[in-house]
Backbone as CSV, one residue per row, in Angstrom:
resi,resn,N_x,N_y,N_z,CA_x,CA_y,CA_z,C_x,C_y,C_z
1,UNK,80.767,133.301,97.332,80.125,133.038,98.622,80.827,131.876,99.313
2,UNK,81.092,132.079,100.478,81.483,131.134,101.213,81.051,129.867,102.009
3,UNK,81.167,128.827,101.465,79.839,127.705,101.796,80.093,127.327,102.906
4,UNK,79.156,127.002,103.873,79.498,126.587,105.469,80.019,125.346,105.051
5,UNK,81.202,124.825,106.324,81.615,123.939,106.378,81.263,122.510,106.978
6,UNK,80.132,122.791,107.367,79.226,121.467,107.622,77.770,121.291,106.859
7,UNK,77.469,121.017,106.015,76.294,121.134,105.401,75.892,119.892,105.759
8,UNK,76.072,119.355,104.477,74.912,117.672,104.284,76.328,116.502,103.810
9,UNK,75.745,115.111,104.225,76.663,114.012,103.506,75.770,113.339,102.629
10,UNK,76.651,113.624,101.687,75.803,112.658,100.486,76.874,111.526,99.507
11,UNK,75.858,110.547,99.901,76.493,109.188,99.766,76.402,108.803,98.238
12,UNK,77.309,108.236,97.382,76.537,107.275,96.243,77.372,106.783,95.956
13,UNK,76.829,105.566,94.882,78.031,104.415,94.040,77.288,103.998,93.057
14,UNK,78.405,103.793,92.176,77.596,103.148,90.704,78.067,102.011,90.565
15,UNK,76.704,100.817,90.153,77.641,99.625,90.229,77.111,99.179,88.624
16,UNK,78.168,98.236,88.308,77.948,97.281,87.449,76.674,96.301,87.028
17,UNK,75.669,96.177,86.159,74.661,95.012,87.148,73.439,95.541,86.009
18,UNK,72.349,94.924,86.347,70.899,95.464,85.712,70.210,96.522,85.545
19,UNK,70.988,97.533,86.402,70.227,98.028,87.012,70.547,99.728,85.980
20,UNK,69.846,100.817,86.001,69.837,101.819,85.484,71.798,102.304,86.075
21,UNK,72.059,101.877,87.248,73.309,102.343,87.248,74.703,101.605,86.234
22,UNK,74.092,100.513,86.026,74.761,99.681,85.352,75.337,100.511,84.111
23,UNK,74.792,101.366,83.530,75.024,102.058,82.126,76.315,102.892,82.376
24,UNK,76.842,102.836,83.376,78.273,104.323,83.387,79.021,103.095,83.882
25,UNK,80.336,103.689,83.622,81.834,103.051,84.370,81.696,103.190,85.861
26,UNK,82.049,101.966,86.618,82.441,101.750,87.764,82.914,103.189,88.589
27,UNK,82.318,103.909,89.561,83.102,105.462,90.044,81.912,105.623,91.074
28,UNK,83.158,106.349,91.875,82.352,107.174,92.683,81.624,108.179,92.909
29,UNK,81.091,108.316,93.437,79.862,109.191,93.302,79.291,110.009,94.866
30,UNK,80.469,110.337,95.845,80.265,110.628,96.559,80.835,112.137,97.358
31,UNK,79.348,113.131,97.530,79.676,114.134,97.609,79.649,114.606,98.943
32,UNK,80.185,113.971,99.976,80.004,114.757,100.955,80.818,115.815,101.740
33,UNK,79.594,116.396,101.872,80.384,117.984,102.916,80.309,118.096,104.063
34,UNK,81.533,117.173,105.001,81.506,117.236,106.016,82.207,118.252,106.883
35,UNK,82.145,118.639,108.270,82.779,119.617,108.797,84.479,118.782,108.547
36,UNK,84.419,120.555,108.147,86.306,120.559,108.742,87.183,120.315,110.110
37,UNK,88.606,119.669,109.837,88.634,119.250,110.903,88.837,120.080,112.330
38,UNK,88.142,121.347,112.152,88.451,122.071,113.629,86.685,121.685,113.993
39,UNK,86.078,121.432,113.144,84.550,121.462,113.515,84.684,120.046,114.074
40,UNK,85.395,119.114,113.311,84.879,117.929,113.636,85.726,117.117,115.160
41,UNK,86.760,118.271,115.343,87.172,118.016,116.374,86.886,118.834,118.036
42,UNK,85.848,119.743,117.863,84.614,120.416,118.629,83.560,119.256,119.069
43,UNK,82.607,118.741,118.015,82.047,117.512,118.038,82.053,116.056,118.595
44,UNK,83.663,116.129,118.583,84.530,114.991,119.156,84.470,115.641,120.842
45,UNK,84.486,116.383,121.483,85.126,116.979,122.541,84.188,116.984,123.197
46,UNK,82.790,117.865,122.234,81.103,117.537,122.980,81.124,116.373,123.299
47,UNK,81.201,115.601,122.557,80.276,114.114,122.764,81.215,113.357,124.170
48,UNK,82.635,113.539,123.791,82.782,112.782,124.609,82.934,113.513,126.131
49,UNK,82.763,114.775,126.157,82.360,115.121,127.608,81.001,114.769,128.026
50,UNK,80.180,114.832,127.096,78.847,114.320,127.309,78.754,112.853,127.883
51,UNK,79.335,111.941,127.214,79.476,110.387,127.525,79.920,110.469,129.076
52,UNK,81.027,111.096,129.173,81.688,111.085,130.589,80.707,111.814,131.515
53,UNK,79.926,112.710,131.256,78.810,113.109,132.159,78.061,112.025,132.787
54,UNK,77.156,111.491,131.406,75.960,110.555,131.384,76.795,109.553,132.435
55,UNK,77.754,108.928,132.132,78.677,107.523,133.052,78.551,108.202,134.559
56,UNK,78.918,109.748,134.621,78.975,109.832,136.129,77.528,110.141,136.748
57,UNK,76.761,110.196,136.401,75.126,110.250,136.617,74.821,108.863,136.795
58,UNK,75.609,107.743,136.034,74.677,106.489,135.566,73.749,106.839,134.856
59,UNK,73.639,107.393,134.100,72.459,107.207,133.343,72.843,106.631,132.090
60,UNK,72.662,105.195,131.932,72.863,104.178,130.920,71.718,104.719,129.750
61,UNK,72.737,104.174,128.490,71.545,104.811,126.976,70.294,103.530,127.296
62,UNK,69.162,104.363,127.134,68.137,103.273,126.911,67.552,102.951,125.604
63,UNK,67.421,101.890,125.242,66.986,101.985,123.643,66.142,102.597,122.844
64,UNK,66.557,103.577,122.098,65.794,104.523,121.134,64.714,104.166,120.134
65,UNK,63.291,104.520,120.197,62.186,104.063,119.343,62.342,105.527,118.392
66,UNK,62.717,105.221,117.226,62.449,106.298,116.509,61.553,106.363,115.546
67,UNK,60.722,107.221,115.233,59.552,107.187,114.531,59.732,108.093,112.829
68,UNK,59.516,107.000,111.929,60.036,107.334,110.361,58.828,108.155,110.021
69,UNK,59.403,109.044,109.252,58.273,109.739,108.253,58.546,109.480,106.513
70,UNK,58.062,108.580,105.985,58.648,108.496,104.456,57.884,109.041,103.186
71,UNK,58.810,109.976,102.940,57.911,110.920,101.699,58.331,110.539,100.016
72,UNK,57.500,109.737,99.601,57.720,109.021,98.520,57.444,110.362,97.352
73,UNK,58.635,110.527,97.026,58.442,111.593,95.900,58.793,111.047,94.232
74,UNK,57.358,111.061,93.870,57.827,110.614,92.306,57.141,111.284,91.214
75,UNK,57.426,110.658,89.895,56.740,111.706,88.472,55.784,110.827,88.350
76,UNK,54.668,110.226,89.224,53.831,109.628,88.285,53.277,108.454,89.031
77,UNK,52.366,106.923,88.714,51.966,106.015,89.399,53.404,105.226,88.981
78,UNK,53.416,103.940,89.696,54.084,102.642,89.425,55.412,102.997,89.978
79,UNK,55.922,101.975,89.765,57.856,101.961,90.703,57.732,102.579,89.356
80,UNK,57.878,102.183,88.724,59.274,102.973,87.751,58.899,104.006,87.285
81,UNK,58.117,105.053,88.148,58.149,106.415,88.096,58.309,106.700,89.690
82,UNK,59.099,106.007,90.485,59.451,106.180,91.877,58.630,106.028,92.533
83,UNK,56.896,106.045,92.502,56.041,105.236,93.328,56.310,104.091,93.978
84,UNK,57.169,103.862,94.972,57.818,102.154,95.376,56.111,102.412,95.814
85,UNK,56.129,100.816,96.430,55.304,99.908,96.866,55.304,99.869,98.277
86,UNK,53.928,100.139,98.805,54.176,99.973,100.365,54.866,99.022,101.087
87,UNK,55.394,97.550,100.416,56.148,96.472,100.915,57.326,96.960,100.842
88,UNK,58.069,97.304,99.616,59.072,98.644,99.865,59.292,98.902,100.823
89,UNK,58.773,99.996,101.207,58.812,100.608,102.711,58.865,99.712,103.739
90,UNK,57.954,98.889,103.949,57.881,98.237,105.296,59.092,97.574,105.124
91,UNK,59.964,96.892,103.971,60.940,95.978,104.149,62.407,97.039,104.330
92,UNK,62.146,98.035,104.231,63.041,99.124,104.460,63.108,99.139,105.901
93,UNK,62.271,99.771,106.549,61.861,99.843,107.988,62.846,98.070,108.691
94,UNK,62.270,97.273,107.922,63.112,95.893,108.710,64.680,95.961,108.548
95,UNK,64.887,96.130,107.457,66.280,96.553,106.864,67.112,97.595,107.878
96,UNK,66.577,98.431,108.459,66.744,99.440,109.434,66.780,98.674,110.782
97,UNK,65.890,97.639,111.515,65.741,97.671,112.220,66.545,96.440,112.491
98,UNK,66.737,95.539,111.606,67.948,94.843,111.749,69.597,95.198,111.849
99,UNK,69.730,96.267,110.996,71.274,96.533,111.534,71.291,97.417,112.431
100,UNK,70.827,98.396,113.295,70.871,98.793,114.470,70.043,97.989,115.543
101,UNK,69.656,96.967,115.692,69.602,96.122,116.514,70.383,96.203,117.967
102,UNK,71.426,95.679,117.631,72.542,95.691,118.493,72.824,97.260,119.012
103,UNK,72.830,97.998,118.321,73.111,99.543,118.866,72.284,100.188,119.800
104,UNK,70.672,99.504,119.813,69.544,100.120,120.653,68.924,101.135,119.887
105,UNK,69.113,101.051,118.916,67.818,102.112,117.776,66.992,101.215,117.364
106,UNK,66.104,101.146,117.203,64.324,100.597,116.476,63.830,101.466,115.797
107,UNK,63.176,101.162,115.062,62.513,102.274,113.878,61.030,101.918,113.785
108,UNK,60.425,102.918,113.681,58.617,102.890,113.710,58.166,103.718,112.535
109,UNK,57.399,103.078,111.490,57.015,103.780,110.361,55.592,104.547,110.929
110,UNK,55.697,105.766,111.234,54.879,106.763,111.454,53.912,106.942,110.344
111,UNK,54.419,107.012,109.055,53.419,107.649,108.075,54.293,107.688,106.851
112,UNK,53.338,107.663,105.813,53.931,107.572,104.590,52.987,108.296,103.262
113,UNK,53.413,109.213,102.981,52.811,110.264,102.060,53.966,109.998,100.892
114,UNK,52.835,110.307,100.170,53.212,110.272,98.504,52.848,111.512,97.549
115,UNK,54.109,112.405,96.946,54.133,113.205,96.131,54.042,113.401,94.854
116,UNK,53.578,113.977,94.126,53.984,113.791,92.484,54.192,115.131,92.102
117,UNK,55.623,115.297,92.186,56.656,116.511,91.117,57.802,116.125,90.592
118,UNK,57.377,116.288,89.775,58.580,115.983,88.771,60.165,116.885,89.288
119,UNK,60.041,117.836,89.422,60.945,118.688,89.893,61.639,118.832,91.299
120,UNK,60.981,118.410,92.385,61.623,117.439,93.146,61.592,116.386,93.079
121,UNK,61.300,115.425,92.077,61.704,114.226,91.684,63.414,113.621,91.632
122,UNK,63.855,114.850,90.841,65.052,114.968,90.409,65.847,115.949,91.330
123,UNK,65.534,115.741,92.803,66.605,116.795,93.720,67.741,116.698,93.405
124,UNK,68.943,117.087,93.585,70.224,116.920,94.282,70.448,117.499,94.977
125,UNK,71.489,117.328,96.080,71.803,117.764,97.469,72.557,118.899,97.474
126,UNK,71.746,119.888,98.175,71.958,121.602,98.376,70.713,122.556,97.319
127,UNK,69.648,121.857,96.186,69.008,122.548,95.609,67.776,122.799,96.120
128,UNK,67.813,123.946,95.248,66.344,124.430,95.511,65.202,123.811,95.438
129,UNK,65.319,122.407,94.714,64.300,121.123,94.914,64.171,120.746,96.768
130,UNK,65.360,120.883,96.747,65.450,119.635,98.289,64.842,121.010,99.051
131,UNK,65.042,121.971,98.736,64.885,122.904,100.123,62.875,123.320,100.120
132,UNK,62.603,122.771,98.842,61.569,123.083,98.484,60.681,122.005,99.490
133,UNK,61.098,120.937,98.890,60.442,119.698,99.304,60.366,119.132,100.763
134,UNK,61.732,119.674,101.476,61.677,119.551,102.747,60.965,119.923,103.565
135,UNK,60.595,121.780,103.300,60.377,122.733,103.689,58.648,122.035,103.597
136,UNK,58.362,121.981,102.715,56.970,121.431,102.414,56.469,120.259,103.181
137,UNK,57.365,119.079,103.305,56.973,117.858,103.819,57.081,117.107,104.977
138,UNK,58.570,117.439,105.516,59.172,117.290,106.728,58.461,117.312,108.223
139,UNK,58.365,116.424,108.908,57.278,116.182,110.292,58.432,115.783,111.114
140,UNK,57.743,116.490,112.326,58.741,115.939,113.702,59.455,116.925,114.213
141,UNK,60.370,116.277,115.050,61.392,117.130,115.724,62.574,116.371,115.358
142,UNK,63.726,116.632,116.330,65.114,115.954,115.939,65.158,115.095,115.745
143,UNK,64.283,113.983,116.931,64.620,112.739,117.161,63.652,111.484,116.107
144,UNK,63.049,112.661,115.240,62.235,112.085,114.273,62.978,112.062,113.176
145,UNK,63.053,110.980,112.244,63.285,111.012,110.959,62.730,110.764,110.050
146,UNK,62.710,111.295,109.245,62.445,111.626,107.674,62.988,110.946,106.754
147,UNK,62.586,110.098,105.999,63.344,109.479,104.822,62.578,110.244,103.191
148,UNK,63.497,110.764,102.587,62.621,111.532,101.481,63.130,109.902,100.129
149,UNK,61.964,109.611,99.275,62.687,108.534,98.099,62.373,109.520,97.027
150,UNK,63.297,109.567,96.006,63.191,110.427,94.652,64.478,109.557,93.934
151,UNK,64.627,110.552,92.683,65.345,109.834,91.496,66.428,110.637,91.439
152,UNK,67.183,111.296,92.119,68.719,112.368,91.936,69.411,111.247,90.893
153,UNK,69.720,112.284,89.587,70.499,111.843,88.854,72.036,111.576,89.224
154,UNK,72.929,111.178,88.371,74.275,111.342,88.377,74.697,109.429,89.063
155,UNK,73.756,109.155,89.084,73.977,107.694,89.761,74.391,108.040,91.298
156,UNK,73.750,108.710,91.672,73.656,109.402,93.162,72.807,108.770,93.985
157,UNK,73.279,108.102,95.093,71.883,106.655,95.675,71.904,107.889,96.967
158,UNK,72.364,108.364,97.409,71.569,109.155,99.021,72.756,109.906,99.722
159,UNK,71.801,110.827,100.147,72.549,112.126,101.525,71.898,111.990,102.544
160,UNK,72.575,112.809,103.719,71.856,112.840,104.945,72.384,113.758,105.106
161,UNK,71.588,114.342,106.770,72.253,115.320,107.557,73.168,114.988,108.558
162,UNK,73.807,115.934,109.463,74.464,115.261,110.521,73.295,115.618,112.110
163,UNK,73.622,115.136,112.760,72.966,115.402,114.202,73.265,116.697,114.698
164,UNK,74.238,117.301,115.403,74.847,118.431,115.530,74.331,119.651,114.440
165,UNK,73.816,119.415,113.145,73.447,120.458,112.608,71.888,120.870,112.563
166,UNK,71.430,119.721,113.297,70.014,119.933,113.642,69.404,121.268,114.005
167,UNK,70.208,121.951,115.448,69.666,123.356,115.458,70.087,124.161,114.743
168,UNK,70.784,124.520,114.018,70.970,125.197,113.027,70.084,125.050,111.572
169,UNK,69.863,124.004,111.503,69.197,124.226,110.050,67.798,123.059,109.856
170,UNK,66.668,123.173,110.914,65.885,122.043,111.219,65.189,121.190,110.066
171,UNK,65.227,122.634,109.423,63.975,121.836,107.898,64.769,121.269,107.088
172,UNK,66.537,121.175,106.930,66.955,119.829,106.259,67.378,118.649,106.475
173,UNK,66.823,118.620,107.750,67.072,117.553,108.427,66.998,116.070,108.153
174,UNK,67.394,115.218,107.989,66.701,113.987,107.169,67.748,113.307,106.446
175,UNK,67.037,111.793,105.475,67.636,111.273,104.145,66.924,111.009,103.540
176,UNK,67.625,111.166,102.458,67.454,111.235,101.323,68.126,109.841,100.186
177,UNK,67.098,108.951,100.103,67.958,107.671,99.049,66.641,107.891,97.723
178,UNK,67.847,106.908,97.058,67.408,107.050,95.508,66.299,106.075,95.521
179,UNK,64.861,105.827,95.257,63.794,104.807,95.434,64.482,103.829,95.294
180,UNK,65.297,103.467,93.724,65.645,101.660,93.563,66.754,101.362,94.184
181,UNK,67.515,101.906,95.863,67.946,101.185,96.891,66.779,100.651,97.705
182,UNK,65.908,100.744,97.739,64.711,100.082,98.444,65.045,98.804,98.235
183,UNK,64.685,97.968,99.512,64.600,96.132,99.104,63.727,95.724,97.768
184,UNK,64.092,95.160,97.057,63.263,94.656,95.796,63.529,95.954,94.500
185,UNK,64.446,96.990,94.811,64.589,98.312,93.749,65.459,97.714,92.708
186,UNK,65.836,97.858,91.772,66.822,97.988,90.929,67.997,98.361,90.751
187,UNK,68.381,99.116,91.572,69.876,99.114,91.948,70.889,98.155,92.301
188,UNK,71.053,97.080,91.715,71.817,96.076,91.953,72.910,96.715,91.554
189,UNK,74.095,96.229,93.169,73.859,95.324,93.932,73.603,96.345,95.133
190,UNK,72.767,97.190,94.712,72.659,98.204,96.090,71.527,98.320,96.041
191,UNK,70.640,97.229,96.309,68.950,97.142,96.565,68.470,96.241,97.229
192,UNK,69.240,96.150,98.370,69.171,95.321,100.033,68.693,96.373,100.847
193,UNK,68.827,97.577,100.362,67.856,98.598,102.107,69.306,99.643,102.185
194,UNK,70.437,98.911,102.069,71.712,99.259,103.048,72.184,100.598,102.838
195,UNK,71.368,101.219,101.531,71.875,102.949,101.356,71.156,103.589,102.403
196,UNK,70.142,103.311,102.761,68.988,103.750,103.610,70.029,103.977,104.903
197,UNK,70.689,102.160,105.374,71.745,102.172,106.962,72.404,102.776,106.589
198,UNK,73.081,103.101,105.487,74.558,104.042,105.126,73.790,105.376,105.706
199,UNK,73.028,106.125,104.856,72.562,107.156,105.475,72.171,107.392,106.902
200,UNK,71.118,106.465,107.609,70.949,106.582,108.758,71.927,106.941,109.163
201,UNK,73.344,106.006,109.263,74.166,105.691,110.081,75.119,107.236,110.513
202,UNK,74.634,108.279,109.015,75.083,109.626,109.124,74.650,110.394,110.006
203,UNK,73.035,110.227,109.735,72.351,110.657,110.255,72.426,111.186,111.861
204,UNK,72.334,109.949,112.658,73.157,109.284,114.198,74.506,109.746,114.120
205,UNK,75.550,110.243,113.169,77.007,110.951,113.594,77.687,110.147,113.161
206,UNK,77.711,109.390,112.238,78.872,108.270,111.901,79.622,109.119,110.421
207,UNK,81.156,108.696,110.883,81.785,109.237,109.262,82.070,107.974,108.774
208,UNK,82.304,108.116,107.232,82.864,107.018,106.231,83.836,106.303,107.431
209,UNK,83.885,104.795,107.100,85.350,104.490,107.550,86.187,105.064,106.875
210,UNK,86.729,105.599,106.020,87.386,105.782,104.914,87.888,107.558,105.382
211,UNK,86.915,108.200,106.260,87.296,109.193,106.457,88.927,109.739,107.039
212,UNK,89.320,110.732,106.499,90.716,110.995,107.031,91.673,110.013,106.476
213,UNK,91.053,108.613,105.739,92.077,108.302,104.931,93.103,107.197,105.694
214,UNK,94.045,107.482,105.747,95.474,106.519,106.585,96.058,107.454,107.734
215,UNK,95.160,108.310,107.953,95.830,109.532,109.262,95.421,108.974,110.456
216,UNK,96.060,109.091,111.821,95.686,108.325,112.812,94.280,108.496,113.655
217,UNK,93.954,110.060,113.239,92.445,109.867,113.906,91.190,109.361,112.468
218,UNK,91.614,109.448,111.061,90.788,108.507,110.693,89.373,109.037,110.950
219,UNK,88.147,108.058,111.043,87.102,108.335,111.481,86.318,108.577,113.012
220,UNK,87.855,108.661,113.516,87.633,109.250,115.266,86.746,107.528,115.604
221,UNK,86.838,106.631,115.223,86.358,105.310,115.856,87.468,104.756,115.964
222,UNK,88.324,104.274,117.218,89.061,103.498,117.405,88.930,101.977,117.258
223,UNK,87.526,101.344,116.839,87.899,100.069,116.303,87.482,99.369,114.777
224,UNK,87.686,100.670,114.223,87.317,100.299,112.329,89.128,101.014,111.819
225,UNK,89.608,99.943,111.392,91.056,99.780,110.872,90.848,100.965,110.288
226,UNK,92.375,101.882,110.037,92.253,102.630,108.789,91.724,102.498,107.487
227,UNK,91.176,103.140,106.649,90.944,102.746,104.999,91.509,104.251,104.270
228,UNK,92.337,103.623,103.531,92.660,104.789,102.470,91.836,105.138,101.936
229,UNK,90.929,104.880,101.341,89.461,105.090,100.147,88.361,103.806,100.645
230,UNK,87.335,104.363,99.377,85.860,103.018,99.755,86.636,102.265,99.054
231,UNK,86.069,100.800,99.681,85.916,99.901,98.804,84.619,99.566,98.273
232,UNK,85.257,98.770,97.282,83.472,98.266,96.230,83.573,97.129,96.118
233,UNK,82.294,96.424,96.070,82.395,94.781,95.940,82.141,94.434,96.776
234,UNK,82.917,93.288,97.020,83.154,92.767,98.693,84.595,92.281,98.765
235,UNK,85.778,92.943,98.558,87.143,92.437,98.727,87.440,92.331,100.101
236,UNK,87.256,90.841,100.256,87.956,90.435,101.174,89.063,90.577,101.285
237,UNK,90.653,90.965,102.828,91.842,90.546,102.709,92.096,92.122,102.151
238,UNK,91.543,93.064,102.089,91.600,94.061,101.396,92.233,95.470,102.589
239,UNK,93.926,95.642,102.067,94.191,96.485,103.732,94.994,97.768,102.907
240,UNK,94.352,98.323,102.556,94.761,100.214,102.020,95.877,100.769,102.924
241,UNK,95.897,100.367,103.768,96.850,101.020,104.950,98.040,100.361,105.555
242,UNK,97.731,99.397,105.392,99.269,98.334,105.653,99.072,98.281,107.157
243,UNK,100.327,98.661,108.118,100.162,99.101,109.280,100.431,99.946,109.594
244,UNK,100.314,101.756,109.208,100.169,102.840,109.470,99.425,103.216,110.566
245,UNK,98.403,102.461,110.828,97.647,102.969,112.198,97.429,102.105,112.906
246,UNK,96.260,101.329,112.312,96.155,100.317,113.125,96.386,98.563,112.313
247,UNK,96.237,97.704,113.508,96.393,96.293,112.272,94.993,95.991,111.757
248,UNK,95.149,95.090,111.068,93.619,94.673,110.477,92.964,95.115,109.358
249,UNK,92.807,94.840,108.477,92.233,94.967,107.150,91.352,95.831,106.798
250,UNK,91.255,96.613,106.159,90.259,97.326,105.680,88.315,96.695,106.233
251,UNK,87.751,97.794,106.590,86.474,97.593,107.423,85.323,97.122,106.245
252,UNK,85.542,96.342,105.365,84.255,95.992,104.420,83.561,95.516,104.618
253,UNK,82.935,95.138,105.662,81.701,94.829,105.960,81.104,95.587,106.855
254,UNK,81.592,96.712,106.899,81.226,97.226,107.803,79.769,98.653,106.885
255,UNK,78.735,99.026,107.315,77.909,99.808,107.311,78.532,101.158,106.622
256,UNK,79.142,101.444,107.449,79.583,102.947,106.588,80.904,102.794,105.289
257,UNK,80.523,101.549,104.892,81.972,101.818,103.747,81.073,101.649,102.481
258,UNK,82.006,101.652,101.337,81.005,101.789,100.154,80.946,99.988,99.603
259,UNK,80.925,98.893,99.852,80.535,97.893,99.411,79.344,97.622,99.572
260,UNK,78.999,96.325,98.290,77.782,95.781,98.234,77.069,95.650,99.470
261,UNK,75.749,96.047,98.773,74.752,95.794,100.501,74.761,94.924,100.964
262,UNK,75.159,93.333,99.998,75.489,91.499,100.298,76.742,91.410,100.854
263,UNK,77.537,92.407,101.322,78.787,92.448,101.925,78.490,93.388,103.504
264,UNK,77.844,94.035,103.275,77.917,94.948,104.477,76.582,93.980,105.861
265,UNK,77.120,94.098,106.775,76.243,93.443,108.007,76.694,94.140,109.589
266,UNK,77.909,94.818,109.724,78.310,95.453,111.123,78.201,97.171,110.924
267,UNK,78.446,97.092,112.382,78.530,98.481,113.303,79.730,97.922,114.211
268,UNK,80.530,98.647,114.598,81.253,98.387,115.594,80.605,99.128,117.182
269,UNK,81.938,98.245,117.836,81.073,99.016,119.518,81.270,99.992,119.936
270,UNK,82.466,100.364,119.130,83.230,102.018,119.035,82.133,103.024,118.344
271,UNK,81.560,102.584,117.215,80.706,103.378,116.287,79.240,103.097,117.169
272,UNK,78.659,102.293,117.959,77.468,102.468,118.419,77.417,103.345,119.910
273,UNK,78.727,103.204,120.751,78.644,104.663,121.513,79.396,105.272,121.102
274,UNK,79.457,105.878,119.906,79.508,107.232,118.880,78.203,107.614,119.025
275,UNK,77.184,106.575,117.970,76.037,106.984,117.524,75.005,107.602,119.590
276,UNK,75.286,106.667,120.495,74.699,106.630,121.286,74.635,108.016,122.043
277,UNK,76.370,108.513,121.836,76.195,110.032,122.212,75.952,111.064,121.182
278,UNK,75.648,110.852,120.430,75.421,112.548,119.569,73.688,112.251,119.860
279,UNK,72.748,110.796,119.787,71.889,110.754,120.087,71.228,111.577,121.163
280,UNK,72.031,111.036,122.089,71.421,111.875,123.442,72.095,113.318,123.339
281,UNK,72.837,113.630,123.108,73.631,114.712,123.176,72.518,115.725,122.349
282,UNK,72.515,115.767,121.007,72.166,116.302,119.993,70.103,116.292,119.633
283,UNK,70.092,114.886,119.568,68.350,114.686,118.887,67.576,113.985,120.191
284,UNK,67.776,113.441,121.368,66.837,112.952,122.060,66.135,114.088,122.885
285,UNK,64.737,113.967,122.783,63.984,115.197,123.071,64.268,116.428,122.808
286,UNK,64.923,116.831,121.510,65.223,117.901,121.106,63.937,117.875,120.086
């Protein structure tokens, strides 16, 4: 069978540390299936005829209130059967609402339901868990999001969807992080919130910096340097690409790369009217 070429992005990293990921070797863990590049250069062509529309209208982005739905899916009571803690959540929601700040997204915790199956406990991205659980739980329309928390093995911290695949496939719409990225989780050093912005940030249309590698369109953002691969940690001074494309060091602090959540704090202005047009383009009042 032939798998469509835009499905879901699913993010993860295993780090070193206290935490249940701590037990495997340092690796990546990241499966995503993003469109190919004739899709992703369709996407590129929408948006930015769209942008050039909106500019000749004037119609400036106005800042987006988006309203969370978080479906706490676990085996049982207590965190450490994935029951986080309603402070959890709310410090998630801040975590969110601090790094898109600057971009004009806000986040509003709508509601928060709590599951107990063991069997979507343990989703991974494309199963018959996730399609189960979605299908079952999922509220809203486009411009609504969904955060699902469960335990996906493999040291797998979170997926998302993309924007653009919204009408096509509504009920998987959403992300998906591992509970102990939650603020206060166990995932050290990835239990600052920031798998949650990694995902969002998919969510809204953003690729890895890392995407495309050292090729000149890269992640189609003209101001996040090339990156050959993620980085991990926080390596400063750290430039995969030399000067193949552009100058300037590898983007590690930046949101969509794979370093510590104590390393990551930007969006660029290139990546927030990215996010600003697939928004309107794709999920506002859809």
């Amino acid at each position: 069978m032939r798998r469509s070429p835009f499905v879901l992005v699913a993010c993860a990293w295993l780090a070193l540390g206290a935490s249940a990921f701590a037990q495997e070797q340092l690796s990546v863990r990241c499966m995503t299936r993003e469109p190919g590049e004739e899709e992703r250069g369709r996407i590129d062509d929408a948006v930015r005829r769209h942008l050039a529309m909106r500019q000749q209208l004037g119609l400036a982005f106005a800042t987006a209130t988006v309203n969370v739905y978080v479906h706490v899916i676990n085996q049982g009571a207590g965190v450490a059967n994935g029951d986080v803690t309603s402070q959890m959540i709310t410090d998630q929601i801040g975590v969110l609402n601090a790094a898109y700040l600057a971009s004009g997204f806000q986040f509003n915790l709508a509601s928060v339901d709590r599951t107990t199956n063991t069997y979507w406990y343990a989703m991974a991205p494309g199963s018959a868990e996730e399609a189960k659980a979605k299908q079952a739980l999922r509220q809203g329309s486009a411009d609504d999001l969904n955060i699902y928390t469960a335990n996906p093995g493999g040291g797998l911290l979170g997926w998302a969807t993309f924007p653009s695949r919204y009408a096509k496939d509504p009920v998987s719409d959403g992300v998906v992080v591992h509970y102990t990225s939650l603020p206060g989780g166990s995932a050290v050093p990835y239990n600052l919130g920031d798998t949650g912005t990694h995902e969002v940030g998919h969510w809204i249309g953003l690729y890895h910096t890392f995407q495309g590698r050292c090729t000149p369109k890269g992640d189609l953002i003209d101001d996040t340097p090339a990156e050959r691969s993620p980085a991990f940690g926080c390596p400063a001074g750290r430039d995969s690409c030399d000067m193949r494309r552009t100058p300037g060091a590898d983007p590690i602090n930046n949101f969509m790369d794979y370093t510590d959540d104590a390393c990551m704090f930007e969006f660029t202005l290139d990546q927030t009217t990215r996010m600003q047009g697939q928004w309107s383009l794709y999920r506002m009042g859809k």
